[in-house]
N, CA, C and O atoms as CSV, one atom per row, in Angstrom:
chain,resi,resn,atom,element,x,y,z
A,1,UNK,N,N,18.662,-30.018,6.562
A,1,UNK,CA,C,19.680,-29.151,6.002
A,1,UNK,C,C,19.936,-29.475,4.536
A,1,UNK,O,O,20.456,-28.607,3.835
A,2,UNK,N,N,19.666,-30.461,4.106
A,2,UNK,CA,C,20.131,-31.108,2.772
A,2,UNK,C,C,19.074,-30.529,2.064
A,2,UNK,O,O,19.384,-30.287,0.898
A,3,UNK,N,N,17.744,-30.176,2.422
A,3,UNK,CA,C,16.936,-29.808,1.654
A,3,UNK,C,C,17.326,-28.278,1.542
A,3,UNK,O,O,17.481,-27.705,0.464
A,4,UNK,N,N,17.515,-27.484,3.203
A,4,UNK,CA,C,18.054,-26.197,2.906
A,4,UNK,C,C,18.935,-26.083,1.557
A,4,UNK,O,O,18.536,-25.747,0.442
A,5,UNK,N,N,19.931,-26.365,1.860
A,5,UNK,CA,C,20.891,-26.163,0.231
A,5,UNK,C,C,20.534,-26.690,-0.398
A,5,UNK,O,O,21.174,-26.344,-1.391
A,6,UNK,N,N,19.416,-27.929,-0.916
A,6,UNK,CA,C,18.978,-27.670,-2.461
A,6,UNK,C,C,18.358,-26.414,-3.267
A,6,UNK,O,O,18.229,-26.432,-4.492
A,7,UNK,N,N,17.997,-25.351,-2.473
A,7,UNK,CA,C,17.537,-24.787,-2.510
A,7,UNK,C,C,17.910,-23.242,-2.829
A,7,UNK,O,O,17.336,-22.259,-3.298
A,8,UNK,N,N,19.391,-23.622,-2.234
A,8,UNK,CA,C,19.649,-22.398,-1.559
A,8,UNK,C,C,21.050,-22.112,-2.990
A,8,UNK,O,O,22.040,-22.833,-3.119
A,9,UNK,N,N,20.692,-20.823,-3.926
A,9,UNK,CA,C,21.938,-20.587,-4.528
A,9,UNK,C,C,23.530,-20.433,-3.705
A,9,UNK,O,O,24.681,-20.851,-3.838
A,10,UNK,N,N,22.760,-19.580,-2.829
A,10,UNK,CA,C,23.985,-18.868,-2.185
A,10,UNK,C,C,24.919,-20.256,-1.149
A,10,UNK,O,O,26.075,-20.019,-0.800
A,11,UNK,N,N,24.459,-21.192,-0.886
A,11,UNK,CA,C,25.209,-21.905,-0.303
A,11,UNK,C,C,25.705,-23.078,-0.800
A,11,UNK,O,O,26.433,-23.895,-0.236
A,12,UNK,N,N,25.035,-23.098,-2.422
A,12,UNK,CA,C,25.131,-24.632,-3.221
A,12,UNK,C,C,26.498,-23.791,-4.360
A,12,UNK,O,O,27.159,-24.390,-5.208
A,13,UNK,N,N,26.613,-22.032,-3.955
A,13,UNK,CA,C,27.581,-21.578,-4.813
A,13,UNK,C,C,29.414,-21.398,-4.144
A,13,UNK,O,O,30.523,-21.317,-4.670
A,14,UNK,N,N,28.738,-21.402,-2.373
A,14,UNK,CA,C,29.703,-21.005,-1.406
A,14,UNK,C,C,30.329,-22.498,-1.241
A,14,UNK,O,O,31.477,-22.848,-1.515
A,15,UNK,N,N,29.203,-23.327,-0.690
A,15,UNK,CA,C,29.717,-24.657,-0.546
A,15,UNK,C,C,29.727,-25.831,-0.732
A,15,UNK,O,O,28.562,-26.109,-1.018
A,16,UNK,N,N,30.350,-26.770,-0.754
A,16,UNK,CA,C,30.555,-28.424,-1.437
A,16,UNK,C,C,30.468,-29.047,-0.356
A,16,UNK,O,O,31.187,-28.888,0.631
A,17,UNK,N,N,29.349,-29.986,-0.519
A,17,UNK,CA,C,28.887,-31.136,0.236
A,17,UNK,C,C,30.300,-32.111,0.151
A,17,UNK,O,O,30.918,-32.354,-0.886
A,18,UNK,N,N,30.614,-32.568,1.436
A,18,UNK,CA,C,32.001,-33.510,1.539
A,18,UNK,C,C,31.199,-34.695,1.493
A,18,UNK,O,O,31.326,-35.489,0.561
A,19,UNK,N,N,29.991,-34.966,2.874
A,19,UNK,CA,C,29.326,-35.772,3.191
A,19,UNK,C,C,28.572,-35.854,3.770
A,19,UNK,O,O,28.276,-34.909,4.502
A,20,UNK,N,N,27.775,-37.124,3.770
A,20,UNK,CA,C,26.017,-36.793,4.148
A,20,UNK,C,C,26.326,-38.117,5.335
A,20,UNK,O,O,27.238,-38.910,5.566
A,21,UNK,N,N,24.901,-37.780,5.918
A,21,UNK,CA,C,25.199,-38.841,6.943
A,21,UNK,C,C,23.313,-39.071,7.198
A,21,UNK,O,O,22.394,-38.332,6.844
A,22,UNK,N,N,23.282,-40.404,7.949
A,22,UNK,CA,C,21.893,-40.494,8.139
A,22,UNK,C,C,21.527,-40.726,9.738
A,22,UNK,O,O,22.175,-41.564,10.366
A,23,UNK,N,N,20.562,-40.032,10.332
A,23,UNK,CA,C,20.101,-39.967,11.578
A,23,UNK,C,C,19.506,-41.174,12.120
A,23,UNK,O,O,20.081,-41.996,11.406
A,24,UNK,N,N,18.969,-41.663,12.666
A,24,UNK,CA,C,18.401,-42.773,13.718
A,24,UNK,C,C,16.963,-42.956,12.980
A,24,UNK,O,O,16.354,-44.016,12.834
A,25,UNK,N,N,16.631,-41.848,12.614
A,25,UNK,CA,C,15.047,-42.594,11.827
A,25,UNK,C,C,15.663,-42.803,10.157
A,25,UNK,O,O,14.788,-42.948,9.304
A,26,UNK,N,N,16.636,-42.815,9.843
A,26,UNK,CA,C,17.081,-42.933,8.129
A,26,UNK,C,C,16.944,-41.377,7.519
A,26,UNK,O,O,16.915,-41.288,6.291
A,27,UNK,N,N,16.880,-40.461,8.109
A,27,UNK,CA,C,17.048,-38.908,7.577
A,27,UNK,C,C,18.248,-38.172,6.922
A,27,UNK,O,O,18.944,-37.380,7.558
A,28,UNK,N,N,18.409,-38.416,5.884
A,28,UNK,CA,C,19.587,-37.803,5.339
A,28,UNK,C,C,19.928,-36.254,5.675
A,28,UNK,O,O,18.998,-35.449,5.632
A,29,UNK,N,N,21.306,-35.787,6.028
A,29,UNK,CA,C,21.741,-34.924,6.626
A,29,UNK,C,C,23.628,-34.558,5.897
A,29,UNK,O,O,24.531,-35.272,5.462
A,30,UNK,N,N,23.493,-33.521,6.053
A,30,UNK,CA,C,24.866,-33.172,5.510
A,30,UNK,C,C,25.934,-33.334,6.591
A,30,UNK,O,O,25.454,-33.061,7.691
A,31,UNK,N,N,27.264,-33.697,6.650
A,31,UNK,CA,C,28.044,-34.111,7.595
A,31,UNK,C,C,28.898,-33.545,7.827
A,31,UNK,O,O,29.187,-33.122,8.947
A,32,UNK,N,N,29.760,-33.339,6.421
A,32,UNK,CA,C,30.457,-31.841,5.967
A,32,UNK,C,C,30.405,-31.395,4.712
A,32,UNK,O,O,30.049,-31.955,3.676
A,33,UNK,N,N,30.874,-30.126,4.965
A,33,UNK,CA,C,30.858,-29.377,4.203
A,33,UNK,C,C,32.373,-28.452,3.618
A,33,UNK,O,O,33.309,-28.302,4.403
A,34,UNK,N,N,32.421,-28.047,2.584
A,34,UNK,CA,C,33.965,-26.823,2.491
A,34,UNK,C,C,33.677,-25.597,1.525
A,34,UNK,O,O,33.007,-25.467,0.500
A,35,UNK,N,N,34.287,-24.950,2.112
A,35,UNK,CA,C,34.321,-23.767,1.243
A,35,UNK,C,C,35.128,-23.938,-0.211
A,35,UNK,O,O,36.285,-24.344,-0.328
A,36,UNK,N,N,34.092,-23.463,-1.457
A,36,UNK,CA,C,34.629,-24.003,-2.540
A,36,UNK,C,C,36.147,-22.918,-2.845
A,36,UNK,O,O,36.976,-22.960,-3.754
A,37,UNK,N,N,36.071,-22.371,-2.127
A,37,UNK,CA,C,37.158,-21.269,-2.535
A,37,UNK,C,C,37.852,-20.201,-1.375
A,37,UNK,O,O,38.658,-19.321,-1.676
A,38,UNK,N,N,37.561,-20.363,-0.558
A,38,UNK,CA,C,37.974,-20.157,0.917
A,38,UNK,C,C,38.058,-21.437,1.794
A,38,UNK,O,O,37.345,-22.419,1.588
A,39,UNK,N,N,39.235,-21.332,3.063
A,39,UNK,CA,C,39.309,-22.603,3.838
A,39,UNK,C,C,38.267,-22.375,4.961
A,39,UNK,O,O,38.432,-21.943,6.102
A,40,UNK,N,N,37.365,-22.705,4.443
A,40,UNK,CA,C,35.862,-22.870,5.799
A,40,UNK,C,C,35.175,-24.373,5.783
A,40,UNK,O,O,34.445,-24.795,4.886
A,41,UNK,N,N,35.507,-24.971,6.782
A,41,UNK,CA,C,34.581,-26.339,6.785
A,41,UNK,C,C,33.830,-26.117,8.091
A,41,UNK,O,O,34.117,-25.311,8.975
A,42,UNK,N,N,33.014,-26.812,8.060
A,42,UNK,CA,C,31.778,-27.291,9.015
A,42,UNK,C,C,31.526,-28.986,8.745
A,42,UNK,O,O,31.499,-29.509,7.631
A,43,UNK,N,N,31.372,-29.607,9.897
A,43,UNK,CA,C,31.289,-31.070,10.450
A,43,UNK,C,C,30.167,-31.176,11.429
A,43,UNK,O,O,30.115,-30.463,12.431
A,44,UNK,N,N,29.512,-31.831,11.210
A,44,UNK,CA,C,28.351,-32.017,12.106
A,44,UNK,C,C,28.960,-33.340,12.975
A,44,UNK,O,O,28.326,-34.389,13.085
A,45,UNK,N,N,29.685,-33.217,13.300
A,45,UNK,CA,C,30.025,-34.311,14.909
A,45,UNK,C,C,31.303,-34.113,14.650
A,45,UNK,O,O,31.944,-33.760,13.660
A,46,UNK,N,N,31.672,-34.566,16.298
A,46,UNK,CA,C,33.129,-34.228,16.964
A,46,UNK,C,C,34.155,-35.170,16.699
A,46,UNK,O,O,34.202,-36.179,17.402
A,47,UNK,N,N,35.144,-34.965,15.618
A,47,UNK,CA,C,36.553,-35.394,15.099
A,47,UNK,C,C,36.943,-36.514,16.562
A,47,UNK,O,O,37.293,-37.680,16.380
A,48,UNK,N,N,36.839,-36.059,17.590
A,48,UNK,CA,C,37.556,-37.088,18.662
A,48,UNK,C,C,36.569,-37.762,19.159
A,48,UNK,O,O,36.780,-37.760,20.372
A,49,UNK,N,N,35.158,-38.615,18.846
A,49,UNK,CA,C,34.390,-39.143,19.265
A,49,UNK,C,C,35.242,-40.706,19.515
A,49,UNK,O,O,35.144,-41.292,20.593
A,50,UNK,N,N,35.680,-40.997,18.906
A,50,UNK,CA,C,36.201,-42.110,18.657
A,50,UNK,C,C,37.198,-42.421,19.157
A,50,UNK,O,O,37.475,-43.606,19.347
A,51,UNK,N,N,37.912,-41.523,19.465
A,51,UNK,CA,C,39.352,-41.822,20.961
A,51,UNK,C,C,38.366,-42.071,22.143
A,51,UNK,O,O,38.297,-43.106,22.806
A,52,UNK,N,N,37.522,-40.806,22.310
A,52,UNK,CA,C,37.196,-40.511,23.496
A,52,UNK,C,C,35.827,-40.618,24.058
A,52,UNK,O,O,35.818,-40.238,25.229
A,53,UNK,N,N,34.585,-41.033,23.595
A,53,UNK,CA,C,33.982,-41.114,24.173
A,53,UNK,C,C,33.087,-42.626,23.571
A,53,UNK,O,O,32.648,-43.039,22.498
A,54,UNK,N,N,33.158,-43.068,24.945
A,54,UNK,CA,C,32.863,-44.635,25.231
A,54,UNK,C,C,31.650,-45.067,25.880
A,54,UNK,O,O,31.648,-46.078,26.582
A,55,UNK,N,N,30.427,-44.239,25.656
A,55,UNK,CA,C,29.117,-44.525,26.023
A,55,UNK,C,C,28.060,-45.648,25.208
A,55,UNK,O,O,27.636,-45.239,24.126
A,56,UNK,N,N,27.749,-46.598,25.511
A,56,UNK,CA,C,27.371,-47.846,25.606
A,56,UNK,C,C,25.691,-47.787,24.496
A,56,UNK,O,O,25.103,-48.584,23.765
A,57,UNK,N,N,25.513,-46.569,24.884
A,57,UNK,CA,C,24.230,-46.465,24.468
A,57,UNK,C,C,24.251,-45.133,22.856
A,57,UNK,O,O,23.224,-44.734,22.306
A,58,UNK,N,N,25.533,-44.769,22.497
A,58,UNK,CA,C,25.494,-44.140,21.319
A,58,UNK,C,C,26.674,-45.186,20.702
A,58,UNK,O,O,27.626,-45.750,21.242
A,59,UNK,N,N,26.122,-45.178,19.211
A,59,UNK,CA,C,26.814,-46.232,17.732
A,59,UNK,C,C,27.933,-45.346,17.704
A,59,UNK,O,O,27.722,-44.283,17.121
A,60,UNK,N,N,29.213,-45.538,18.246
A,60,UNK,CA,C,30.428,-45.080,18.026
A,60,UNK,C,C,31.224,-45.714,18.059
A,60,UNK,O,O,31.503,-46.311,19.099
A,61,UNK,N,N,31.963,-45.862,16.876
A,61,UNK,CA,C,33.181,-47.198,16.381
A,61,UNK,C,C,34.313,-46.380,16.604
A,61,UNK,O,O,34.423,-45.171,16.405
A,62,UNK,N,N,35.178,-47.223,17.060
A,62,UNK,CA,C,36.513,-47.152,17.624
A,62,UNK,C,C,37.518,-47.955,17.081
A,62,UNK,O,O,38.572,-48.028,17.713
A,63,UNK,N,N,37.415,-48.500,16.158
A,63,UNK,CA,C,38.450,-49.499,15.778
A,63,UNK,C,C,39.423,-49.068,15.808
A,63,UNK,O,O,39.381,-48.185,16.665
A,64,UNK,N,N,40.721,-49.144,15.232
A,64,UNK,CA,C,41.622,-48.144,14.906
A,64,UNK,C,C,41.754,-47.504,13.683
A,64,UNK,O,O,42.432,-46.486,13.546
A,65,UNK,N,N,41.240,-47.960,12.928
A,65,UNK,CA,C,41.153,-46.837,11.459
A,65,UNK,C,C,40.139,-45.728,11.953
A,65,UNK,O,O,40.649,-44.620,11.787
A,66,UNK,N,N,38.986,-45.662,12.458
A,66,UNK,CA,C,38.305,-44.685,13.087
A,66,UNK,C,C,39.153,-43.821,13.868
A,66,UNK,O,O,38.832,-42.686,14.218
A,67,UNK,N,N,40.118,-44.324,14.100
A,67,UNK,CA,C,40.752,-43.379,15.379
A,67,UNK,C,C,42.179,-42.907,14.828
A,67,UNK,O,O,42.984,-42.280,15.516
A,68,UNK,N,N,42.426,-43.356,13.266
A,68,UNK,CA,C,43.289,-42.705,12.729
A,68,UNK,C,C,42.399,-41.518,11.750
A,68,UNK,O,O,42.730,-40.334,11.684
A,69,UNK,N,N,41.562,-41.945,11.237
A,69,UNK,CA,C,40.407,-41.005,10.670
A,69,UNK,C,C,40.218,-39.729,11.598
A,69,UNK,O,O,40.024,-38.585,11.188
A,70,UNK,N,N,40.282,-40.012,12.529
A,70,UNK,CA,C,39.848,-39.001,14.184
A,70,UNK,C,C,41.056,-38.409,13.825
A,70,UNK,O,O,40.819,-37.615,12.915
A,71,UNK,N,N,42.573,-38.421,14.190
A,71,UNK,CA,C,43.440,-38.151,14.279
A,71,UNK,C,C,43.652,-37.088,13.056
A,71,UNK,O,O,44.074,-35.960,13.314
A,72,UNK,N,N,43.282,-37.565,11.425
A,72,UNK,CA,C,43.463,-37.094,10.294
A,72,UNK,C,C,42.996,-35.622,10.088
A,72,UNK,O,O,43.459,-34.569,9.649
A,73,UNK,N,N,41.667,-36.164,10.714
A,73,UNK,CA,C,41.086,-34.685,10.924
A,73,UNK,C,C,41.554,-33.540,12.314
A,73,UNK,O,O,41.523,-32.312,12.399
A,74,UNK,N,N,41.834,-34.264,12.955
A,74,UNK,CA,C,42.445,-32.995,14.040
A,74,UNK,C,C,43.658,-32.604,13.400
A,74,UNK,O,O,43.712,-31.374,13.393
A,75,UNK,N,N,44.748,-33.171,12.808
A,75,UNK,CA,C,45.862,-33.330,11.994
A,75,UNK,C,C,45.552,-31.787,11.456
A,75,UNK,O,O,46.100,-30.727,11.758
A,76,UNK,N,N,44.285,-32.123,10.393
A,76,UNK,CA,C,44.205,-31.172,9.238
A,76,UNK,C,C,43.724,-29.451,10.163
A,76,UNK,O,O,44.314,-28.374,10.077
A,77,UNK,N,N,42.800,-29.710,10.767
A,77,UNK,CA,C,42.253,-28.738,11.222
A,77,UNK,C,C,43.223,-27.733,12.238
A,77,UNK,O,O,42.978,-26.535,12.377
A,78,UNK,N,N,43.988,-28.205,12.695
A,78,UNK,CA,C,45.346,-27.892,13.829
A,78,UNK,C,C,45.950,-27.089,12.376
A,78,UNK,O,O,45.923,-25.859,12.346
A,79,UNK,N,N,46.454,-27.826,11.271
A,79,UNK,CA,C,47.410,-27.279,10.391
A,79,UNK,C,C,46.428,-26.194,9.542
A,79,UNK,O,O,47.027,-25.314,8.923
A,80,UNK,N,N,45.198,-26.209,9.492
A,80,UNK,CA,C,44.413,-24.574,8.505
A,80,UNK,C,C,44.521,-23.880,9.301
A,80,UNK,O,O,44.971,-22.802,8.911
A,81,UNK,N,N,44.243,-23.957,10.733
A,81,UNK,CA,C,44.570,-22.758,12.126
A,81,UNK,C,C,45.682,-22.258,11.892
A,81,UNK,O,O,45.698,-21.070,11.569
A,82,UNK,N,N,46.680,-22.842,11.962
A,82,UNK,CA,C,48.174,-22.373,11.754
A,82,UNK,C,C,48.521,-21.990,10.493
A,82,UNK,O,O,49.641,-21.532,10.266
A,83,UNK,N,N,47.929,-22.085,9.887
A,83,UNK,CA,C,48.341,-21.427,8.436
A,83,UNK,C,C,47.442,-19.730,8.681
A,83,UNK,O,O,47.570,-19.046,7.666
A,84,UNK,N,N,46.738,-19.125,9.639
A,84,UNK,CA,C,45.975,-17.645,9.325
A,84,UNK,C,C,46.481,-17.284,10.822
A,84,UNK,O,O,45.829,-16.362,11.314
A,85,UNK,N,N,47.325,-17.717,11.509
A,85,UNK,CA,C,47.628,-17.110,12.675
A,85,UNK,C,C,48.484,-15.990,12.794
A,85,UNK,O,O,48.707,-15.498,13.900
């Protein structure tokens, strides 16, 4: 995807890379994203991984700053919903 939008006017004009993230073989990947001028984000993984899911065999940190980070973002995303309802 990171290569998609180097590429791409229309989405390097629509949207701002928040953050990149890297896959299991070292593959750089976009993580999020926002609309530079409309409220549209996209996240490539789930805001509550880190309360909630406790599988042994995926790298998921739980400390508690992770799980206020978790929180921050449901926080935010709960409050852009409610702002177009």
């Amino acid at each position: 995807m990171l290569m998609t939008y180097s590429k791409s006017h229309l989405l390097k004009t629509f949207f701002r890379i928040v953050a990149t993230s890297k896959d299991r073989r070292g593959a750089e990947f976009i993580s999020m994203m926002e609309g530079k001028h409309y409220p549209i984000y996209m996240v490539r993984w789930h805001p509550s991984k880190a309360q909630f899911e406790w599988r042994k065999d995926l790298d998921i940190r739980h400390s508690a700053k992770d799980v206020l980070v978790a929180q921050y973002f449901a926080n935010f995303f709960m409050k852009q919903g409610s702002l177009f309802s």
